[in-house]
C-alpha positions in Angstrom: 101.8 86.1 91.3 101.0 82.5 92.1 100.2 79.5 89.8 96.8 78.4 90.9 95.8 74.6 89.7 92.3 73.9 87.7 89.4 73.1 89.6 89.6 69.9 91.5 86.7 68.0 90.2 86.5 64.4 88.8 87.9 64.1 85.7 85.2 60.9 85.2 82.5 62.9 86.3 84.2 66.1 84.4 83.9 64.0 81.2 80.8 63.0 81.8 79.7 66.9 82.1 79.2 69.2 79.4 80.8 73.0 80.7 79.6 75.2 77.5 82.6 77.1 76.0 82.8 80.9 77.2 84.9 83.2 75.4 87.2 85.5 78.3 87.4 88.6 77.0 89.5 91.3 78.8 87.2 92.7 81.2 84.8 89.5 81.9 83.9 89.2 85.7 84.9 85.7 86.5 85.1 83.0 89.8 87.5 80.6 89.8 85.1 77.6 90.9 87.9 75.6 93.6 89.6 78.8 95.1 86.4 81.3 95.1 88.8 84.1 93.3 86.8 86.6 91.7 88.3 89.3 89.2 88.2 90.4 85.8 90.2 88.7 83.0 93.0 91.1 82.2 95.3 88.5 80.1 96.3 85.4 78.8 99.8 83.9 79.9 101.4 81.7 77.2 99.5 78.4 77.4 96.0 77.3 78.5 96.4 80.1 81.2 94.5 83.3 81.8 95.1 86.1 84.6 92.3 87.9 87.1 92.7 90.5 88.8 90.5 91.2 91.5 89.0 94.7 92.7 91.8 95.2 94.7 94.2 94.9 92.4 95.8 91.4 93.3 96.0 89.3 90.1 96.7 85.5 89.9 96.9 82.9 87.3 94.7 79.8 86.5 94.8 76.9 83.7 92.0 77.0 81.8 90.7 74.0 82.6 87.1 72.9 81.7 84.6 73.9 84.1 86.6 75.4 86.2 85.1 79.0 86.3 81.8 80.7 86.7 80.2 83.4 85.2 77.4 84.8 86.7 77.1 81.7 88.8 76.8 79.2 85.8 80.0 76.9 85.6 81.7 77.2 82.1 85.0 76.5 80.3 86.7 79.4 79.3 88.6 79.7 76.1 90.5 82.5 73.9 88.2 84.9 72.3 88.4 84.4 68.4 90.6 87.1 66.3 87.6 89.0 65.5 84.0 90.0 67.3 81.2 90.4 65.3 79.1 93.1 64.9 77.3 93.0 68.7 79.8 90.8 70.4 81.7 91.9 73.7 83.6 94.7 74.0 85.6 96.0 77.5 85.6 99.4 78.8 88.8 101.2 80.2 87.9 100.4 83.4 88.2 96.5 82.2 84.2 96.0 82.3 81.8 94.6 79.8 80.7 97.0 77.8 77.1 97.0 77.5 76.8 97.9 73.6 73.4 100.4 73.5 73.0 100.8 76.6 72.2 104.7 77.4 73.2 106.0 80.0 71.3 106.4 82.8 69.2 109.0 84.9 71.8 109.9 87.7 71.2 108.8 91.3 71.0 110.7 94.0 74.1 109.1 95.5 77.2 110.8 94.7 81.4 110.0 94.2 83.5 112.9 95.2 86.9 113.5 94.1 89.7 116.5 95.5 90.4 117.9 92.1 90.0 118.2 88.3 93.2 115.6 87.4 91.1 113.2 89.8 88.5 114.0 87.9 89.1 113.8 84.6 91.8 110.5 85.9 88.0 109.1 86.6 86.6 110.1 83.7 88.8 108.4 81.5 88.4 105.4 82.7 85.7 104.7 84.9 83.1 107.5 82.5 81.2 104.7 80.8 80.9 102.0 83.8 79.4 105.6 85.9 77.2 106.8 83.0 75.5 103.3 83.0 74.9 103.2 86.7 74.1 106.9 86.8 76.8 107.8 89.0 77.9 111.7 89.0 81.4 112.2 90.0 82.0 115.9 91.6 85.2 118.0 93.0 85.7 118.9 96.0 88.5 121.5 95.1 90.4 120.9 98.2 89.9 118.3 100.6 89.3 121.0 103.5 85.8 121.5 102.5 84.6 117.9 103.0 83.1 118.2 106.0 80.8 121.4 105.2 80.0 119.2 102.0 78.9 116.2 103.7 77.2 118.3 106.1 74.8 120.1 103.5 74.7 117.0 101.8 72.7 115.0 104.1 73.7 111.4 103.4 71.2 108.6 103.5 70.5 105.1 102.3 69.3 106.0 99.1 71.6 109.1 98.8 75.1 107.7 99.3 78.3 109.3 99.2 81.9 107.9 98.1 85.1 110.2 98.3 88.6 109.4 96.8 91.5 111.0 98.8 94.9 111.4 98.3 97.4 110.5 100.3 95.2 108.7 102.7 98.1 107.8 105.1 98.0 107.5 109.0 98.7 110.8 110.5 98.2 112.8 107.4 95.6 115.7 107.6 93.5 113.9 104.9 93.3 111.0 107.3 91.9 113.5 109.7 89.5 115.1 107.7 88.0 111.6 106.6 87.9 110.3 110.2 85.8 114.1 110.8 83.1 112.8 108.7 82.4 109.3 109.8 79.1 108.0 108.8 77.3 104.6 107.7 76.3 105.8 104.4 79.7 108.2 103.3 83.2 106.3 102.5 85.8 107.6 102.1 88.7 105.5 99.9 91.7 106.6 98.6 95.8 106.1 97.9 99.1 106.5 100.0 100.5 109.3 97.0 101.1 112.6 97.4 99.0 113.3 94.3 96.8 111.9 91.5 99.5 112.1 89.1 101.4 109.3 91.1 98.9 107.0 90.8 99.7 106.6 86.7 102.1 104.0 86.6 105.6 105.7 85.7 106.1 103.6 82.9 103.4 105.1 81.1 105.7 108.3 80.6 108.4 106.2 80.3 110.4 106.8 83.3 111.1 104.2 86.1 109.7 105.2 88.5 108.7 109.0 90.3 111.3 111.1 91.6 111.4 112.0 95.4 110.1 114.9 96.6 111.1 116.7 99.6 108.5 117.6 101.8 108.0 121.4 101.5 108.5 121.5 98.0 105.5 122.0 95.2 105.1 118.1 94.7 104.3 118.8 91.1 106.8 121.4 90.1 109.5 118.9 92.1 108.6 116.1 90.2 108.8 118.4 86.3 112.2 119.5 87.2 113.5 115.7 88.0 112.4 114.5 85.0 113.0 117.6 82.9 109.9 119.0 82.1 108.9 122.7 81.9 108.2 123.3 85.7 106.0 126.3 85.0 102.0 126.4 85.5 101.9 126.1 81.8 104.5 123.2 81.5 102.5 121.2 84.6 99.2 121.4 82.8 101.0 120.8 79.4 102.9 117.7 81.3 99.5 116.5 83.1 97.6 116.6 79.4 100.2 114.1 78.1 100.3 112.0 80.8 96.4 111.8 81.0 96.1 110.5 77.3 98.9 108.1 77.6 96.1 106.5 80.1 94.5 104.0 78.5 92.8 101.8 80.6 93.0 100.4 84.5 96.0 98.9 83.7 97.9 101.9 83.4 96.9 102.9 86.8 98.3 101.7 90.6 95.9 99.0 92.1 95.4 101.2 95.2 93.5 103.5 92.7 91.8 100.8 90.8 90.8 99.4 94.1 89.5 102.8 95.9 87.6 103.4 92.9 85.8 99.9 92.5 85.1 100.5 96.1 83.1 103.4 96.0 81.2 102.8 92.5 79.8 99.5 94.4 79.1 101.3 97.8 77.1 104.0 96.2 75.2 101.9 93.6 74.7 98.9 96.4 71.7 100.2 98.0 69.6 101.5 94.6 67.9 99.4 92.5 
């Protein structure tokens, strides 16, 4: 992470300036005016400093100095959010968006998000479920990635009927990197991580473990990794194991920015195009 300095304006002509006070709440979609960095607040450092991260998942830290960011193109000074929010005030999602408080959710669009299995999908859900409710986004599963192209086929993609997949292990030479390269087409796209499987994308420390045994190749990834870390390694104990490590998910930040980033990806190429 790199320091990045205030804005460079004229402190004369700063003074002269009124910026209105904005408060940065976790989750607020932010530019930092001088560098053109866009992400979401996800902390304050000790100080008058805040950090972004953007949709990729690269985070960096700026003063809060006044005037120095935007929010939806208006230039503002940024400051701590008070102790307490009243009653209607600003509230973040998991995903680490504004919550738009009674906003129902909306019809769903024709455009879809695709997703290999049920741990990607209920991964998504429990994060992402409220930003795709309000867009109208339906997440489906594949259940296995070999029956993406006789899905994209009978799906008949279009401008106004997009389709995102997520894919795992999404590596060069890697038979999901063939199968997305089978289905090329200006309104599918296919994101995804380098890991083996969902799971992988939690960040270790959530379960409290350093970091996520190897597996050989040829082994059952999942069974591998319950016997490393001494978990049942039965089809009970996975499912059991895959339970507690979904609801030790709270938000994005729990998550690998390769998965925040393939995510963000597709919820903006599939809403893009709709009004």
């Amino acid at each position: 992470m790199t320091w990045e300095p205030g804005d460079i304006l004229d402190f004369d002509r700063r003074a002269r300036t009124i910026y209105p006070p904005f408060e940065a709440v976790v989750g607020l979609a932010v530019t930092h005016r001088a560098s053109g960095f866009s992400g979401k607040v996800i902390r304050f450092d000790p100080g008058d400093a805040l950090v972004l991260r953007s949709p990729i998942g690269s985070e960096r830290l700026f003063a809060l100095v006044p005037g120095a960011f935007a929010v939806d193109g208006k230039a503002v000074s940024l400051v701590r959010p008070r102790a307490t929010v009243a009653t209607g005030g600003r509230k973040s999602t998991a995903s680490g968006s504004v919550a738009m408080l009674g906003r129902r959710a909306q019809v769903a669009r024709a455009s879809r998000i695709l997703v290999e299995g049920v741990h990607d999908a209920e991964l998504v859900e429990k994060v992402w479920g409220d930003d795709l409710r309000a867009v109208g986004v339906v997440v489906e599963r594949l259940d296995g990635l070999d029956h993406l192209p006789d899905v994209v086929d009978a799906f008949r993609p279009g401008a106004d009927a997009r389709l995102g997949v997520l894919v795992d292990h999404l590596v060069a030479g890697s038979k999901e990197a063939r199968l997305a390269a089978s289905v090329r087409d200006p309104n599918v796209l296919v994101t995804g991580t380098p890991f083996v499987d969902v799971w992988q994308a939690v960040r270790p420390k959530v379960v409290g473990i350093d970091a996520w045994p190897s597996v050989p190749m040829g082994e059952s990834w999942k069974e591998g990794i319950c016997c490393r870390i001494g978990v049942d390694a039965s089809a009970h104990g996975q499912r059991a194991f895959w339970r507690r490590l979904l609801s030790s998910v709270s938000s994005y930040a729990d998550l690998e920015p390769s998965l925040v980033g393939a995510v963000e990806r597709l919820i903006d190429f599939v809403t893009e195009t709709e009004g």
